[in-house]
N, C-alpha and C positions, 0 to 999 in steps of 0.2 A: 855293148861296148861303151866305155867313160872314157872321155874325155877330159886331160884339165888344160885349160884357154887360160895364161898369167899375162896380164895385157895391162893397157893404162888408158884410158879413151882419149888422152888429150897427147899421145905416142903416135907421131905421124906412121910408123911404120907401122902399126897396129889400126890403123885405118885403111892404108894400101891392103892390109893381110885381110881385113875383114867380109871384102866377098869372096875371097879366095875359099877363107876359111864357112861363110855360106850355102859356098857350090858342093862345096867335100861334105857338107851335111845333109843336104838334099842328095847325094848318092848315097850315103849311110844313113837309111832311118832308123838303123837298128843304134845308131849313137846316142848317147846322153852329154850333154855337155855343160859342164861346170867350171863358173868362173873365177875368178882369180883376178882381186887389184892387186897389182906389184908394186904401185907408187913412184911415177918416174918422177918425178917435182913436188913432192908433196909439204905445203907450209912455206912453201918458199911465200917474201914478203916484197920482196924486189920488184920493183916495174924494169919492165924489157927494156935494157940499154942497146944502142944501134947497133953493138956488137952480138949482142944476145938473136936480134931480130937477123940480122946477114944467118947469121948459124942456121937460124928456124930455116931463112929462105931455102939455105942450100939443102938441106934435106928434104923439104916439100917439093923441090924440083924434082931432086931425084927419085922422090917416091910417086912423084905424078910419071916423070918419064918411063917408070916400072910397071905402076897399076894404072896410069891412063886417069883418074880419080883426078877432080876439079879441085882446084883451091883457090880462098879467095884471101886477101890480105888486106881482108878491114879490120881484121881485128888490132894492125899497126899501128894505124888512124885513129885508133882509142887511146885519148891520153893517160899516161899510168899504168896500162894494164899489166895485172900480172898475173903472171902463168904461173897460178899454184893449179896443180891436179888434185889434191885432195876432196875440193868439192865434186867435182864429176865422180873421181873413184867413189866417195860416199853416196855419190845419187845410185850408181850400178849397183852399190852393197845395198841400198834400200830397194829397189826394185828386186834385187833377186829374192830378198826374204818377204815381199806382197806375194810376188806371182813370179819364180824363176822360171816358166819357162817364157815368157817374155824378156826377162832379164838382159840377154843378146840383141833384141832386135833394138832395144830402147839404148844398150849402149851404142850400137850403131849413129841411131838418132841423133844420140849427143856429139857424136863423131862430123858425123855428115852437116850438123848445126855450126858448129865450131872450123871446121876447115872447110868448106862447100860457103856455106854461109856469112860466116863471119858474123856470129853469134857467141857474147859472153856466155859461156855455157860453165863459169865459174862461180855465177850470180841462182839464188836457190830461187828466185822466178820462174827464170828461163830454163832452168831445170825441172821442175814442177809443169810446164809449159806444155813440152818436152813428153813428159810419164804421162799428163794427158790425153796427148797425141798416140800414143802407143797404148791404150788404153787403161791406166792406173788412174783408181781415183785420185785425185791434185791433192784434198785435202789430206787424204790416208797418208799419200808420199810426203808432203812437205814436213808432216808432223811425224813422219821416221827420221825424214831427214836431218831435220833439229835436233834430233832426240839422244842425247849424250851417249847412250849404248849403241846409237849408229855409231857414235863416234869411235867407238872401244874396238865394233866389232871391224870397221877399217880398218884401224891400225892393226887388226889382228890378222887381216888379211895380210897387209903388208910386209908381217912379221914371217906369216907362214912362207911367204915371196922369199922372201932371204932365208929362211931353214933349209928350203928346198935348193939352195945355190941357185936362183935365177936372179941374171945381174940385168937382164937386157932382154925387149920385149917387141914383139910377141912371141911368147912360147907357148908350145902345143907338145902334151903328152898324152902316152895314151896310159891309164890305170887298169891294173889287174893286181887285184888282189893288195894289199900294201904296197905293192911295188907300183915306180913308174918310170915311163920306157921313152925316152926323147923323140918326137915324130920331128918339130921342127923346133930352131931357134933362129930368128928373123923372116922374113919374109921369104915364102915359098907358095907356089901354083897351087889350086886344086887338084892337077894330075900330079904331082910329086908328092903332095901331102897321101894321095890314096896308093900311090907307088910304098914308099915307104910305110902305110901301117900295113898294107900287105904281107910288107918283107919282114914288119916286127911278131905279125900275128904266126906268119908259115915259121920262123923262129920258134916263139915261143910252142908254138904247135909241137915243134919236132924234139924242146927238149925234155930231157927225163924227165919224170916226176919230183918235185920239190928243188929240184935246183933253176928254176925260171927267179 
């Protein structure tokens, strides 16, 4: 079974969804999962205006009061900061192509750094830091990470993000064959998410031949 995960590691909701989407892979080891940057903020140059930061708050509330998940709000207290995702989404594209099947666990990392912590996780250090920790060589990663075809194949992801019509993250599909079948879009349970590819799979089960 494939999976594709279109996410953004610095998408509060994509942090709530992330054990969710954890627990539904340890019941499915017969899944394969493949990720996807979508690009929620990418290049943005702006530092967080107080209006920008109220927004951030209200959604991390409400994604703490859904998933339970810590956050911490020193990334506030940084003067300037600014919330481009581009560099996390590149750090994920350079981990998946060292070693993807780490790829997941290490965007977590960056996730759990960033909103738990309150760690610039937009700075290629603390990223490198990071892939470390999760066991990628620092020097292999930093030197994908710089590396202008990381840059390409980002954007290329992000391109494939919008071919596919996905406007808003995290999405979960399941892949058969060329085609791909919506399990979720925003945040959903591990029992719902295995509810649902259930109901996709006894579907596709049951229909003719060649029209799935």
């Amino acid at each position: 079974m494939r999976l594709l995960y279109v996410a953004d590691p610095l998408c509060s909701w994509c942090y709530g969804f992330g054990p969710e989407l954890a627990r539904l892979l340890e019941r499915r080891p017969d899944a394969r999962l493949e990720l996807l940057m979508g690009g929620l903020r990418p290049g943005n140059t702006r530092p967080m205006s107080p209006e920008f930061q109220a927004m951030l708050r209200g959604h991390w509330e409400h994604v703490h009061a859904v998933s339970g998940l810590p956050f911490s709000e020193a990334i506030f207290a940084q003067p300037g900061f600014v919330y481009d995702t581009e560099p996390p989404c590149r750090a994920v594209v350079a981990a998946r192509g060292l070693d993807a099947s780490h790829a997941f666990g290490f965007m977590k990392a960056v996730q759990s750094a960033f909103y738990r912590d309150g760690i610039d996780v937009t700075r290629a250090e603390a990223l490198a830091d990071l892939a470390a920790r999760e066991g990628y060589d620092r020097a292999a990663f930093l030197a994908a990470f710089e590396s202008p075809g990381l840059r390409e194949a980002t954007r290329a992801d992000f391109e494939r993000a919008r071919s596919l019509g996905v406007s808003g993250f995290p999405t979960l599909a399941l892949e058969r064959g060329d085609s791909l079948y919506l399990v979720a879009s925003g945040f959903a349970t591990a029992d719902v998410l295995g509810q649902r590819l259930v109901e996709i799979e006894r579907r596709l089960a049951a229909a003719p031949v060649g029209s799935a």
